[in-house]
Residue frames relative to the residue before (quaternion, step in Angstrom):
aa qw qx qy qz dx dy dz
X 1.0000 0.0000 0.0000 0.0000 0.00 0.00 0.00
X 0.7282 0.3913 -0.3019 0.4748 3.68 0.62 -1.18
X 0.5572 0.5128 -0.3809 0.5306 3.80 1.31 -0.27
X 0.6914 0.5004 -0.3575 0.3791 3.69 0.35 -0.18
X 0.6265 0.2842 -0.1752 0.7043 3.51 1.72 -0.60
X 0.5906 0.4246 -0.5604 0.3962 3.24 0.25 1.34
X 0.5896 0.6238 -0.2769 0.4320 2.85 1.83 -1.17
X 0.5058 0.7121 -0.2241 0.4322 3.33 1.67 -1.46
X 0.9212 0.1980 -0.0517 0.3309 3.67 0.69 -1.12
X 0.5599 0.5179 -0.2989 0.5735 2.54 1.87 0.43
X 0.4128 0.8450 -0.3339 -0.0645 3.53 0.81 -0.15
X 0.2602 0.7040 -0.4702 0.4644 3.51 1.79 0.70
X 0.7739 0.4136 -0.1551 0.4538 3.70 0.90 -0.76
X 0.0898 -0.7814 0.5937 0.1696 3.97 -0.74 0.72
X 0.4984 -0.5484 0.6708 0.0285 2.85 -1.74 1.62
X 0.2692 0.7168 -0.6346 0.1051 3.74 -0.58 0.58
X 0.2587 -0.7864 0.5377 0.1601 3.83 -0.73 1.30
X 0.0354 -0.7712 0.6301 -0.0839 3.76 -0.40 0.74
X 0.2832 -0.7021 0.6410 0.1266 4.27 -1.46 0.74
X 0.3676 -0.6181 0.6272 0.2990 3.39 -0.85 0.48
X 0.4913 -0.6947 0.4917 0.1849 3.29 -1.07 0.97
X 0.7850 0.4461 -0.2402 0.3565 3.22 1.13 -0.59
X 0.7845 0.1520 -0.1544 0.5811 3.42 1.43 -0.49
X 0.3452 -0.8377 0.3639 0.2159 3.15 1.82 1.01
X 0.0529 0.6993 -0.5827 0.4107 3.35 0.76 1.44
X 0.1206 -0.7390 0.6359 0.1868 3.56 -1.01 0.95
X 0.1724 -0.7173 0.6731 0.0514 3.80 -1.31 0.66
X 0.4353 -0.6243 0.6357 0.1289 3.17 -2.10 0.66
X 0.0074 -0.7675 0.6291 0.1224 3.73 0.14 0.68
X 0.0716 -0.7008 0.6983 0.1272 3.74 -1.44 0.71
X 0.2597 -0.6779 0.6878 -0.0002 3.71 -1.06 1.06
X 0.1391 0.7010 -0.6915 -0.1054 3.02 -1.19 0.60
X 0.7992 0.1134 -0.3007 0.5080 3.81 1.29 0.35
X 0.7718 -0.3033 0.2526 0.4986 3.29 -0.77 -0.46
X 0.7583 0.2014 0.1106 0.6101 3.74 0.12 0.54
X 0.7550 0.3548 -0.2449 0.4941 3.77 0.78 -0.43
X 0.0936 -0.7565 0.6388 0.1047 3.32 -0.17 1.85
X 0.0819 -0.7407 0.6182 0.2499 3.63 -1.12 -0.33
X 0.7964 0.1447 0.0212 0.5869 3.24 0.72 -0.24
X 0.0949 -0.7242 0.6829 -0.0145 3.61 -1.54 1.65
X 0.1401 -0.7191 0.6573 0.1765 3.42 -0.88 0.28
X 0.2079 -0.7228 0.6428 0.1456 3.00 -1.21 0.61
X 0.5140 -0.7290 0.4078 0.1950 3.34 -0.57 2.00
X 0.8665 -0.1334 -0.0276 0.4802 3.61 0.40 -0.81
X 0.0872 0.8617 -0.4982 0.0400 3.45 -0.37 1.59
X 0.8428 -0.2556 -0.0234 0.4730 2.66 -1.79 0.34
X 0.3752 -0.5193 0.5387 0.5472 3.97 -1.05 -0.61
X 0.7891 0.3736 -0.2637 0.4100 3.28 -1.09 0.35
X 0.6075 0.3807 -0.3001 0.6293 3.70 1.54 0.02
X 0.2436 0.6826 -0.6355 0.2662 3.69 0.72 -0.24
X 0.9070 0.0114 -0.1239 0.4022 3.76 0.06 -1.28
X 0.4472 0.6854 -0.5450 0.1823 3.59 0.42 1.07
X 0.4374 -0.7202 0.5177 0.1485 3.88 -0.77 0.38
X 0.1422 0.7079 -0.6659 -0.1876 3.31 -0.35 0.95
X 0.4311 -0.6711 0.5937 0.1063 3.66 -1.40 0.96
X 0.1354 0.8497 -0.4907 0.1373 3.72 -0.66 1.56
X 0.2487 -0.7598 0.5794 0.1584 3.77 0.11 1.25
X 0.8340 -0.0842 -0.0743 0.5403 3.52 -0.31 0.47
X 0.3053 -0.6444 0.6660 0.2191 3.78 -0.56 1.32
X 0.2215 -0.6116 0.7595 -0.0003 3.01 -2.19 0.77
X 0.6288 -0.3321 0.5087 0.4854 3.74 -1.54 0.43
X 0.8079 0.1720 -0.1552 0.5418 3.78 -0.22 -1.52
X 0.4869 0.5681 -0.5323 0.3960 3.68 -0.13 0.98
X 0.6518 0.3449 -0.1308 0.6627 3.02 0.42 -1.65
X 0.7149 0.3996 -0.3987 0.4128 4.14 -0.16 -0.25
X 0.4819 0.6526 -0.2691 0.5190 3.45 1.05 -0.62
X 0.7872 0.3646 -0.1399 0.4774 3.89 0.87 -1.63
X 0.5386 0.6368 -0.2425 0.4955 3.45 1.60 -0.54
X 0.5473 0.5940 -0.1677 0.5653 3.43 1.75 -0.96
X 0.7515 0.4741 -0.2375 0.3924 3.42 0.44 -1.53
X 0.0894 -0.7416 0.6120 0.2597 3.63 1.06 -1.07
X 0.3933 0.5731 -0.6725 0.2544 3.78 -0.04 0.99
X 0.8771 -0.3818 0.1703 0.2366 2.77 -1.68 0.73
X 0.8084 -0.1288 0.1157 0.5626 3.48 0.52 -1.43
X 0.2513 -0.6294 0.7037 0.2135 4.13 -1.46 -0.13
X 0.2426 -0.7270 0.6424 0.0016 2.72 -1.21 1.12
X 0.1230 -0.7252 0.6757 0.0497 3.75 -0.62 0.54
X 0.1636 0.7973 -0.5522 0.1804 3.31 -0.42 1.70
């Protein structure tokens, strides 16, 4: 429900849900251009990471694998 009225008010911005094959982790990709993620959610993390942020000016392979590891909550692409 609270995803449908984000989707609802956000609708400049695609929402596309996608698993990592390898640690079959499910994620929330948000687009707002071609190629330009700003934001992942991670659909079901750790408990207690639900609200942490990991913060990454230019994702890397071992960044973004590193956050996929951590199970926190969201990535920020800033």
């Amino acid at each position: 429900m609270a995803l449908s009225a984000v989707v609802g008010r956000w609708s400049t911005f695609k929402f596309e849900r996608v698993i990592d094959p390898d640690s079959r982790q499910a994620f929330l990709l948000i687009q707002t251009q071609p190629a330009r993620y700003p934001a992942v959610f991670h659909l079901w993390p750790l408990p207690g990471q639900q609200s942490v942020t990991t913060i990454m000016p230019k994702p890397t392979r071992a960044g973004v694998d590193a956050y996929i590891d951590s199970r926190t909550g969201w990535l920020e692409v800033r």
